[in-house]
Backbone as CSV, one residue per row, in Angstrom:
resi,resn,N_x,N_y,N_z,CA_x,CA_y,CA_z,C_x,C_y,C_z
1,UNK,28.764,-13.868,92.251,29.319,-13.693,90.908,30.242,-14.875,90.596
2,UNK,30.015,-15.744,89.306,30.893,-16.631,89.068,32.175,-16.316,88.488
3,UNK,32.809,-16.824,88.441,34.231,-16.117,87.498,34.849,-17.714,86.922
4,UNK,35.401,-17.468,85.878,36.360,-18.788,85.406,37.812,-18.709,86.425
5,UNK,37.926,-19.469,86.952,39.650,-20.083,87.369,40.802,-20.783,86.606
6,UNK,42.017,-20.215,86.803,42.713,-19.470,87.881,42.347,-17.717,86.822
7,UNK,42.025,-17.083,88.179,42.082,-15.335,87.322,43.159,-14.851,87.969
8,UNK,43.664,-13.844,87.686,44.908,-12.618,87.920,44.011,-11.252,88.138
9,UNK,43.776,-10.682,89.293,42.717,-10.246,89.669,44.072,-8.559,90.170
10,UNK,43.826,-7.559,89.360,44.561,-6.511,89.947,43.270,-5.320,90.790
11,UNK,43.701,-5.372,92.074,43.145,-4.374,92.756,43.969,-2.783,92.186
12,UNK,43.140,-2.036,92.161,43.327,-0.536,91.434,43.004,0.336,92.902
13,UNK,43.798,1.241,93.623,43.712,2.315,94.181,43.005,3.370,93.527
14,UNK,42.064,4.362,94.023,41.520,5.083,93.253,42.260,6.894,93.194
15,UNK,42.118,7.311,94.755,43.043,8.439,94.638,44.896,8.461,94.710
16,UNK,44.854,9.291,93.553,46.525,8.717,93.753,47.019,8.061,92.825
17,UNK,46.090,7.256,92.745,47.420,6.454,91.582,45.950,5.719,90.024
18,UNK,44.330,6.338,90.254,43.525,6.508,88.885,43.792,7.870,88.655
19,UNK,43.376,8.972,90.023,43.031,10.203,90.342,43.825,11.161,90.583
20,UNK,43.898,12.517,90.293,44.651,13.200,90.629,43.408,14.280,91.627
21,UNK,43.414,13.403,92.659,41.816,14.245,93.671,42.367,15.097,94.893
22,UNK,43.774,15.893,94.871,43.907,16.255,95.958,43.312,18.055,95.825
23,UNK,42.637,18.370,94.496,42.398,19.348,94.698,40.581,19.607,95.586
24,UNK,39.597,18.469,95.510,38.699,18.247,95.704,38.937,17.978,97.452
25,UNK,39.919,17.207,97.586,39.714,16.447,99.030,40.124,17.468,100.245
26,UNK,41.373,18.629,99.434,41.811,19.447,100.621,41.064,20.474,100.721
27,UNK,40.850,20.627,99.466,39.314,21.871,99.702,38.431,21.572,100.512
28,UNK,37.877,19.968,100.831,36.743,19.670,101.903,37.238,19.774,103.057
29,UNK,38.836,19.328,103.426,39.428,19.101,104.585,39.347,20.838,105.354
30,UNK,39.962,21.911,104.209,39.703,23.015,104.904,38.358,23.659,105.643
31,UNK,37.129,23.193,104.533,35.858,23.844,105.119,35.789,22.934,106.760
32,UNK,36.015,21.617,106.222,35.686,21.428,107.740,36.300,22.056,109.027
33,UNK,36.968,22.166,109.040,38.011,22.893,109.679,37.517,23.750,110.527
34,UNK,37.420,24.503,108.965,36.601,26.537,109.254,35.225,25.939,110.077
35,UNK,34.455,25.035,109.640,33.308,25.234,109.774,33.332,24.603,112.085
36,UNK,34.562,24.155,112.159,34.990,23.611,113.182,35.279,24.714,114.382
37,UNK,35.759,26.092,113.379,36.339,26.840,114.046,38.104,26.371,114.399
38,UNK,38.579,25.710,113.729,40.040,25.234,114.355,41.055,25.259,112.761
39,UNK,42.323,25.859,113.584,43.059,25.936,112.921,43.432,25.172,112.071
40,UNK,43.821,25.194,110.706,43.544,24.609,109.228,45.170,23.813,109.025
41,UNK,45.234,22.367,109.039,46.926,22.125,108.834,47.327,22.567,107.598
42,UNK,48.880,22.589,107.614,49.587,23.177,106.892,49.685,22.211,105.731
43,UNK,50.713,22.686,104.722,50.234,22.257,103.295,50.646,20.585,103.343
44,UNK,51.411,20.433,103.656,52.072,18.969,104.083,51.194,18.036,104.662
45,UNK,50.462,18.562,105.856,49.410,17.144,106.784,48.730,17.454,105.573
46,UNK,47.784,18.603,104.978,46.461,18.643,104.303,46.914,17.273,103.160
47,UNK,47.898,17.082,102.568,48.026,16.398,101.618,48.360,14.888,102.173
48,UNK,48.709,14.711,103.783,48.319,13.798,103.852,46.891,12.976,104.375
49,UNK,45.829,13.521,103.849,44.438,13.343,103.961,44.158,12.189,103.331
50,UNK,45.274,12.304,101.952,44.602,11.396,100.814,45.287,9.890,100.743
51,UNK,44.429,9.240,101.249,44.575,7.386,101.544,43.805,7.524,102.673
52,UNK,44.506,7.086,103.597,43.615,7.081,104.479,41.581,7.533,104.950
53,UNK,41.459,6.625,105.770,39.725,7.161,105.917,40.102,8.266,106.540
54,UNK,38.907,8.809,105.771,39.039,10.712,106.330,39.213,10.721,108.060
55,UNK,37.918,9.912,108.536,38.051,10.169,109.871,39.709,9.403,110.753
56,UNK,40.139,8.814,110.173,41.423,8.439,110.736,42.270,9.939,110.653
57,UNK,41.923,10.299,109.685,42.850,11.535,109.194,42.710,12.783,110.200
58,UNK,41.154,12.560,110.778,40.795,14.266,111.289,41.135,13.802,112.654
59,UNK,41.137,12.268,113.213,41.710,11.376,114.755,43.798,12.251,114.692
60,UNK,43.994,11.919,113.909,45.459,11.965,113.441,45.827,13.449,113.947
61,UNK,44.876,14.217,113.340,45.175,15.840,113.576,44.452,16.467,114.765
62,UNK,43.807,15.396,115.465,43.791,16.443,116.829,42.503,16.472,117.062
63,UNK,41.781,15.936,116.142,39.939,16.956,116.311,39.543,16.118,117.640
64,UNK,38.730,17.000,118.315,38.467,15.854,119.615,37.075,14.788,119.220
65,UNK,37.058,14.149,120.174,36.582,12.959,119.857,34.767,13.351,119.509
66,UNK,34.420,14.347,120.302,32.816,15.184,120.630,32.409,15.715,119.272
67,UNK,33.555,15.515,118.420,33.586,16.698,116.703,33.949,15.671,115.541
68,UNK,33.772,14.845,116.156,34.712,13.891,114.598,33.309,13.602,113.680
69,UNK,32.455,13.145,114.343,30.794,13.062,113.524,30.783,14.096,112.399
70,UNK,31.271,15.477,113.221,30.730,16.858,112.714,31.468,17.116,111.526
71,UNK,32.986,16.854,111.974,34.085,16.780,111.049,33.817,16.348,110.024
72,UNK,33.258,15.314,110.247,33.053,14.225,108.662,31.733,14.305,108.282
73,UNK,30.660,14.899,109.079,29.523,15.439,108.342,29.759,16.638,107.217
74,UNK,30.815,17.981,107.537,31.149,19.050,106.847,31.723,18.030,105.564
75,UNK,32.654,17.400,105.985,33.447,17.528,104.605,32.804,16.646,103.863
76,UNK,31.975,15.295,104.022,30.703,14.587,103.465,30.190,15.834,102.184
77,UNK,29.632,16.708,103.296,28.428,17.489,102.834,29.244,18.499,101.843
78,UNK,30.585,18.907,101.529,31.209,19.578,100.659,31.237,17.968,99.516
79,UNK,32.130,17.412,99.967,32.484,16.241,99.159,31.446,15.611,97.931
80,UNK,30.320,15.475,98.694,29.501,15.136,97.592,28.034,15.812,97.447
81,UNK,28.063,17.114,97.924,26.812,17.489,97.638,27.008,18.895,97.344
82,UNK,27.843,19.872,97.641,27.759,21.477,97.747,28.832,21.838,96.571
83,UNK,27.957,22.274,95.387,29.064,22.503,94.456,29.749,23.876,94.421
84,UNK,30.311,23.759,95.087,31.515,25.379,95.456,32.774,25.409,94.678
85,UNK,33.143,24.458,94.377,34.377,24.179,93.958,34.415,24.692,92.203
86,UNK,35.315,24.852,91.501,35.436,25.889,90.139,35.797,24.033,89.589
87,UNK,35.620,23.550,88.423,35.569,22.446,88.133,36.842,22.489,87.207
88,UNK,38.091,22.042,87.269,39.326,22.202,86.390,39.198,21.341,84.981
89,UNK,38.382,20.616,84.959,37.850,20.033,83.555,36.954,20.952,82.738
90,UNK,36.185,21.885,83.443,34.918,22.446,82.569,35.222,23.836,83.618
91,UNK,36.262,24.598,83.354,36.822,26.101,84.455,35.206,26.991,83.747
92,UNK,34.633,27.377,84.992,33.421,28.335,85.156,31.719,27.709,85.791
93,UNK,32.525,26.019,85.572,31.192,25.261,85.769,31.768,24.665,87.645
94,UNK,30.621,25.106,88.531,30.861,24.503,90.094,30.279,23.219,90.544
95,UNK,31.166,22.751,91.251,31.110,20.907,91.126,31.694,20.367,92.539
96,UNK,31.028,19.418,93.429,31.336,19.101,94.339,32.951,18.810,94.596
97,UNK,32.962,18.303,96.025,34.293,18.131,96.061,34.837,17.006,95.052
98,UNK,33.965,15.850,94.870,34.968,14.919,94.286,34.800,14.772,93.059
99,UNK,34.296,16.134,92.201,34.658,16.004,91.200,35.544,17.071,90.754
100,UNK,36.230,17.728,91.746,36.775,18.339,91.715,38.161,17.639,91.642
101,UNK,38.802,17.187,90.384,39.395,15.931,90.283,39.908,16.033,89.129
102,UNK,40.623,14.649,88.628,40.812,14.617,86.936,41.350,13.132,87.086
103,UNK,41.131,12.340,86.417,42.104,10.915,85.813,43.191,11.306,85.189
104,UNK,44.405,10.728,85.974,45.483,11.032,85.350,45.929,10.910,83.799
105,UNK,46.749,11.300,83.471,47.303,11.283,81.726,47.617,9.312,81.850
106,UNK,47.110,9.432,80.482,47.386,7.704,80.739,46.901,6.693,80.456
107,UNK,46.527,6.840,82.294,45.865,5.730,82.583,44.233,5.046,82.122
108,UNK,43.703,5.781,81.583,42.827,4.652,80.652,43.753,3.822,79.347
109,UNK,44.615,4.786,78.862,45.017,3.167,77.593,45.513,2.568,78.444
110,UNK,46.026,2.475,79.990,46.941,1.225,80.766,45.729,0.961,80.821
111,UNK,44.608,1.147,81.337,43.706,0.089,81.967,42.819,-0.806,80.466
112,UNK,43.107,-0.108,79.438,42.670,-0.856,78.137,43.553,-2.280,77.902
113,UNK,44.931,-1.498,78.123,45.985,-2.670,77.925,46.140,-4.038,78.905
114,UNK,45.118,-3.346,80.014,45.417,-4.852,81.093,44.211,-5.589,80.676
115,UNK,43.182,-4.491,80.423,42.026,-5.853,80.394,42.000,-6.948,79.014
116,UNK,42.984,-6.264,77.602,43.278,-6.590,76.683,43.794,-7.914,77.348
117,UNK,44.720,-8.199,78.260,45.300,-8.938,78.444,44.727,-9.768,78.883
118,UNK,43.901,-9.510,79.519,43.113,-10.818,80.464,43.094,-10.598,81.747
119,UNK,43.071,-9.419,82.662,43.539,-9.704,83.768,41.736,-8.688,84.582
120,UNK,41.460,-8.840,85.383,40.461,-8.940,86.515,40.641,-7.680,87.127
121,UNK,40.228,-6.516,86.391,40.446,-5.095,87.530,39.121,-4.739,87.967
122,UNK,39.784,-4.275,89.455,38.566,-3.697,90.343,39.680,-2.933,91.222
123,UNK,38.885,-1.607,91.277,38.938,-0.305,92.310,38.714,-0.945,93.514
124,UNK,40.138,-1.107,94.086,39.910,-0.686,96.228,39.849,-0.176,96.366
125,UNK,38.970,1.260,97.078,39.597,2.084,97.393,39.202,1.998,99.014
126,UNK,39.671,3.342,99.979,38.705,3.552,100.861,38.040,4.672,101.847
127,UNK,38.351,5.187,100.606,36.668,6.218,100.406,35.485,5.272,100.162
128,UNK,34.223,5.765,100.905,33.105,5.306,100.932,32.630,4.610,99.410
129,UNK,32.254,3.099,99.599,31.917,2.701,98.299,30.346,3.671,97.868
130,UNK,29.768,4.286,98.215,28.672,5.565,97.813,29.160,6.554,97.256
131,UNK,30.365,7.166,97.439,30.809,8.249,96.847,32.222,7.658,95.653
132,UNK,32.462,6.911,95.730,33.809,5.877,94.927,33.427,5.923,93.560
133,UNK,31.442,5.296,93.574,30.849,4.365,92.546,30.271,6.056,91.392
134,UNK,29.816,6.827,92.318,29.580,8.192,91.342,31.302,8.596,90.385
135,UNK,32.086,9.040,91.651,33.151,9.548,90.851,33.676,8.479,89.603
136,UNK,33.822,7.351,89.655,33.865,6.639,88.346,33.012,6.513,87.537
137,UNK,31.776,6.612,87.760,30.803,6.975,86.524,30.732,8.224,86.022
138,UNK,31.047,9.177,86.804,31.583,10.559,86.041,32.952,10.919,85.125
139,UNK,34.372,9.995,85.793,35.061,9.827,84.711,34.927,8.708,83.584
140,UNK,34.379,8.376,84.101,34.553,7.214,82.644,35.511,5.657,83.311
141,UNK,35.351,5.689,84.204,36.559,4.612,85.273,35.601,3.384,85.254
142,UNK,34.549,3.462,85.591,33.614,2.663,86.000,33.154,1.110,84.136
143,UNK,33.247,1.943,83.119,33.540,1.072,81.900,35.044,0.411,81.746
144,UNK,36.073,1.091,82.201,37.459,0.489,82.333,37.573,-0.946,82.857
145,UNK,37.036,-1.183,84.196,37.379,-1.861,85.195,35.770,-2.862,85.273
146,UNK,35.969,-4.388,86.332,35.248,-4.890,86.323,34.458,-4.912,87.515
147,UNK,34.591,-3.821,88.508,34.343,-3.705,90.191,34.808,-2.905,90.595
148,UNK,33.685,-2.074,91.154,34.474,-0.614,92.101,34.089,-0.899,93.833
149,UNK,34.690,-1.237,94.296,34.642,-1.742,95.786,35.566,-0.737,96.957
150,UNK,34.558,-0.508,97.681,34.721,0.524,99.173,34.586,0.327,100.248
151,UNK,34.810,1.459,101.067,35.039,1.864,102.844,33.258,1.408,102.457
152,UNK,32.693,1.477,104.007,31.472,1.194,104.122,30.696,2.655,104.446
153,UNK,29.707,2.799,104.653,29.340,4.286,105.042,29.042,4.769,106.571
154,UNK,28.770,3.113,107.056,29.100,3.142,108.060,30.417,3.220,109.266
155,UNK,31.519,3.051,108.882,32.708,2.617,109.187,33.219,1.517,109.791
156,UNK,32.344,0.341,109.624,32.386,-0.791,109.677,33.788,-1.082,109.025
157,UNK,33.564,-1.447,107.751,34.364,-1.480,106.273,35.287,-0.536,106.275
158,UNK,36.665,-0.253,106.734,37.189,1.627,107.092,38.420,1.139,105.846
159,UNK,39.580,0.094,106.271,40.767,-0.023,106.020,40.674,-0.821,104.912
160,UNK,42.063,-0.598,104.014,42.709,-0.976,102.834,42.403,-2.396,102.898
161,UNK,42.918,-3.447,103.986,42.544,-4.500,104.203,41.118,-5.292,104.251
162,UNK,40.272,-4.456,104.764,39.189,-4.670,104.474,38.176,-4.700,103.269
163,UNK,38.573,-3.675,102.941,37.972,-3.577,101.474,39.009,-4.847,100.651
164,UNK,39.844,-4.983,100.308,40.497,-5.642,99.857,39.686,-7.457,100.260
165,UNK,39.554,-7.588,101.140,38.677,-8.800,101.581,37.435,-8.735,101.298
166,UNK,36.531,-7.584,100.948,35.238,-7.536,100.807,35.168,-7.302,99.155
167,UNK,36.039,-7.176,98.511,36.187,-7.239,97.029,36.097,-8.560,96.433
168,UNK,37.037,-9.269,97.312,37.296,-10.617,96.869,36.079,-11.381,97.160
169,UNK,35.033,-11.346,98.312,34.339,-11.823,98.725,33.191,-11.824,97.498
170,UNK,33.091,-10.616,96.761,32.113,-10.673,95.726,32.695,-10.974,94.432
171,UNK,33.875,-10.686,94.169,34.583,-10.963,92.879,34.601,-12.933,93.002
172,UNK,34.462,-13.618,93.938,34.637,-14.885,94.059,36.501,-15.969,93.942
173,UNK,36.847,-14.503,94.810,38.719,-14.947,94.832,38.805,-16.226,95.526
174,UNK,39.770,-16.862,94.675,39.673,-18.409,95.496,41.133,-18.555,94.981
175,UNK,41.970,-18.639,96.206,43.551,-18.795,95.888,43.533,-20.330,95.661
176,UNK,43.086,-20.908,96.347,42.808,-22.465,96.254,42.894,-22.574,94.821
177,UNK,42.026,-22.274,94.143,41.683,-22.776,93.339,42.972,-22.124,91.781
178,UNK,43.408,-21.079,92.406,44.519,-20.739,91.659,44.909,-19.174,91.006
179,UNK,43.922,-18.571,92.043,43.891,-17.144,91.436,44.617,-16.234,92.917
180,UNK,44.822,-15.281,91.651,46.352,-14.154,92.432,45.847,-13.153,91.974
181,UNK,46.459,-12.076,92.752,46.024,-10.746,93.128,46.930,-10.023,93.595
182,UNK,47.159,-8.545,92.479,48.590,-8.034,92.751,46.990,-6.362,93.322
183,UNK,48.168,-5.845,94.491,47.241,-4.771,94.740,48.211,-3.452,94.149
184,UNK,47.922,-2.407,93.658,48.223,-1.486,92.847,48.379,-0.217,93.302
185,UNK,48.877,0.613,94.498,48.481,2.325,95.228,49.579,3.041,94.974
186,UNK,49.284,4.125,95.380,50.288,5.294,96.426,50.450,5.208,97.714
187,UNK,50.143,4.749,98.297,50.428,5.118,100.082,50.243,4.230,100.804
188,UNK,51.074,4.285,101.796,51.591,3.291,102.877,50.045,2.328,103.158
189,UNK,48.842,3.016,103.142,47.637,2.347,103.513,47.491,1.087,102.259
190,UNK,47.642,1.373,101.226,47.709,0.507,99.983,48.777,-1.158,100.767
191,UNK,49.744,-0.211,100.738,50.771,-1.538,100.604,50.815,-2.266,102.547
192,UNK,50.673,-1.869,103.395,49.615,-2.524,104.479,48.388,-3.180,104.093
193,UNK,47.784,-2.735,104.000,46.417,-3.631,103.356,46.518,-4.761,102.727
194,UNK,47.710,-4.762,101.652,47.934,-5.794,101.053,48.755,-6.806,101.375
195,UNK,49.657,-6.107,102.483,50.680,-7.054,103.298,49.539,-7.908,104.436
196,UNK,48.749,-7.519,105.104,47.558,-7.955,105.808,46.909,-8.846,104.974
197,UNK,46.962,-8.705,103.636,45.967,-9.780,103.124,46.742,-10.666,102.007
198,UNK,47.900,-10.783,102.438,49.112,-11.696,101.775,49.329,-11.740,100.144
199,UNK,49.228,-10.390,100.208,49.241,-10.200,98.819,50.660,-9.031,98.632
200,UNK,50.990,-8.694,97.826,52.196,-7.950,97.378,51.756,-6.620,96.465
201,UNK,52.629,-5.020,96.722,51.744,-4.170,96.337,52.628,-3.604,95.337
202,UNK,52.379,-3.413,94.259,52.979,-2.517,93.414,52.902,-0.614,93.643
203,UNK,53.791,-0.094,94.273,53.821,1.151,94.448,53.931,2.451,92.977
204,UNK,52.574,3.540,93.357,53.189,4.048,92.381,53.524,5.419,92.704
205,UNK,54.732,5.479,92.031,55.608,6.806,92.547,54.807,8.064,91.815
206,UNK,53.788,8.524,91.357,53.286,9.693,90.843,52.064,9.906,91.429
207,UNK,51.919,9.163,92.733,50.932,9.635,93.801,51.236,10.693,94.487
208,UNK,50.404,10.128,95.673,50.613,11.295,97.332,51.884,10.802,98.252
209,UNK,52.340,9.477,97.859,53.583,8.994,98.581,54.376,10.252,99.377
210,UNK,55.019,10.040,100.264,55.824,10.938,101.069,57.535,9.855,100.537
211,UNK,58.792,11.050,100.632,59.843,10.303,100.279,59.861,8.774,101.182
212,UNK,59.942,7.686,100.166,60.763,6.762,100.871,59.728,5.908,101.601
213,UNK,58.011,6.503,101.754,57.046,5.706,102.174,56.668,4.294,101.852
214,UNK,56.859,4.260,100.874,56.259,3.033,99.683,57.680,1.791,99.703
215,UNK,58.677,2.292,99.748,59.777,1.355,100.156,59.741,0.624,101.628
216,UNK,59.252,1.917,102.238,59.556,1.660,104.157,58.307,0.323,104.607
217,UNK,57.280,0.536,103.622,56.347,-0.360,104.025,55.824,-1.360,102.858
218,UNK,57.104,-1.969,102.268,57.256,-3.052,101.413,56.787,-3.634,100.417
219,UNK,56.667,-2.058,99.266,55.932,-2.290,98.068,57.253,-2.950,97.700
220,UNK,56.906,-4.128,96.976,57.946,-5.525,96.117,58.475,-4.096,94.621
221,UNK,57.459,-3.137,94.592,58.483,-2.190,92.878,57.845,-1.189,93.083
222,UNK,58.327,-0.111,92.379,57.753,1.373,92.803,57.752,1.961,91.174
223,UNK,57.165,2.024,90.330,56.935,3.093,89.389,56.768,4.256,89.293
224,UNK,57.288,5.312,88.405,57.468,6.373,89.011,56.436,7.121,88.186
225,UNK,56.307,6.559,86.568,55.372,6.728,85.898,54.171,6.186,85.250
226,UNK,53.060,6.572,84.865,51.422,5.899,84.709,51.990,4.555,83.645
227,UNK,53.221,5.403,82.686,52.695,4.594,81.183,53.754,3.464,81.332
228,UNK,54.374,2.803,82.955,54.613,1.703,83.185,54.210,0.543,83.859
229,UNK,52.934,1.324,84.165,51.844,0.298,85.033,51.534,-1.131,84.415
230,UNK,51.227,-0.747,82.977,50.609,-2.318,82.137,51.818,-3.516,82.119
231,UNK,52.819,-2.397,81.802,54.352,-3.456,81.607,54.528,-4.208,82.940
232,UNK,54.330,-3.141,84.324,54.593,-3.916,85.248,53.903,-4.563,85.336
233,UNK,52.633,-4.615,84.948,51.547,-5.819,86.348,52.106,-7.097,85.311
234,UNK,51.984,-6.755,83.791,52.165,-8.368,83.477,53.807,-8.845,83.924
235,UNK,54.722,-8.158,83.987,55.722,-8.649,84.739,55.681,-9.618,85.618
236,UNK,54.867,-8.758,86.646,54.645,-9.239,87.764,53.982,-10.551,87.435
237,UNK,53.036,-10.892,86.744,51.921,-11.862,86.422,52.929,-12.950,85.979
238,UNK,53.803,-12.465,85.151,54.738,-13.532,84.226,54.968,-15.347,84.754
């Protein structure tokens, strides 16, 4: 893909800080669980599911190593194929896990207002770029932005950092040549990723953040609300 130089290229987090997906993701985290036979974490770990690759998440909580396939086969197989879930956009209609979801209040006029501006958005996320590329064509995310880029399905591709390098690799990022890249999340995985790939992360405080996360691991500003995102990035850009 060619691009004109120098661009201002903002990486977009998808759960958390497009998405409000923790009702979709803990619902999968529980079946797996059940379907595991093992006790279900409490409300606190379940919510920290969301950033991180799932299977880091189910390593984190204990599952043994003989079950993690299985682990992430269940919640796969809720996530994007078994519509059980009551759909909070359309209440009576059943809808997989990840659309079991909503785009926050907002954030499409911010993402109108950045591209108004000139600036280069694409979705990091890292959730599987297979399941990433549906859920934005179901909200409407996928016309916003210029690239929706993911975990691999293999787990090759797992971390924030990675994807973040495999974005750029197709977007045609060339600092050389004069282009910058502010990365955009909720959670500590966001602003690592971006410290790994010498870039600086704008934190946003109306995610999954835990107190004091997003400071501890050196987001440069923390917003607390959607409808200051546009103001900040061109700040930042200034």
């Amino acid at each position: 893909m060619t691009q004109d130089h120098p661009m201002n290229v903002v990486l977009l987090d998808l759960d958390g800080t497009l998405t409000q997906s923790h009702f979709g993701i803990i619902a999968c985290v529980v079946k797996a669980f059940e379907a595991l036979g093992l006790p279900v974490p409490d409300d606190d770990e379940l919510h920290r599911f969301i950033g991180p690759a799932i299977i880091e998440s189910f390593k984190r909580n204990h599952i043994p190593d003989d079950k993690l396939d299985e682990a992430v086969r269940v919640y796969r197989e809720y996530y994007a194929d078994k519509a059980v879930f009551d759909d909070p956009n359309h209440p009576g209609q059943l809808v997989p896990g990840r659309l079991y979801n909503r785009v926050y209040d907002g954030i499409p006029e911010q993402l109108a207002a950045l591209r108004k501006a000139g600036y280069y958005l694409a979705v990091a996320t890292c959730k599987p770029e297979y399941q990433a590329v549906p859920i934005c064509d179901h909200f409407g995310l996928t016309g916003m932005v210029d690239g929706v880029y993911g975990a691999s399905r293999d787990n090759s591709r797992l971390d924030k950092d990675q994807v973040i390098r495999y974005a750029f690799e197709h977007i045609g990022f060339d600092a050389a040549a004069g282009d910058r890249a502010l990365m955009v999340g909720d959670r500590w995985t966001d602003a690592d990723g971006a410290t790994a790939c010498g870039l600086d992360c704008l934190g946003c405080g109306w995610g999954y953040s835990e107190p004091g996360e997003l400071a501890q691991h050196g987001c440069y500003r923390i917003i607390d609300t959607v409808a200051e995102l546009s103001d900040a990035v061109k700040e930042y850009f200034a």
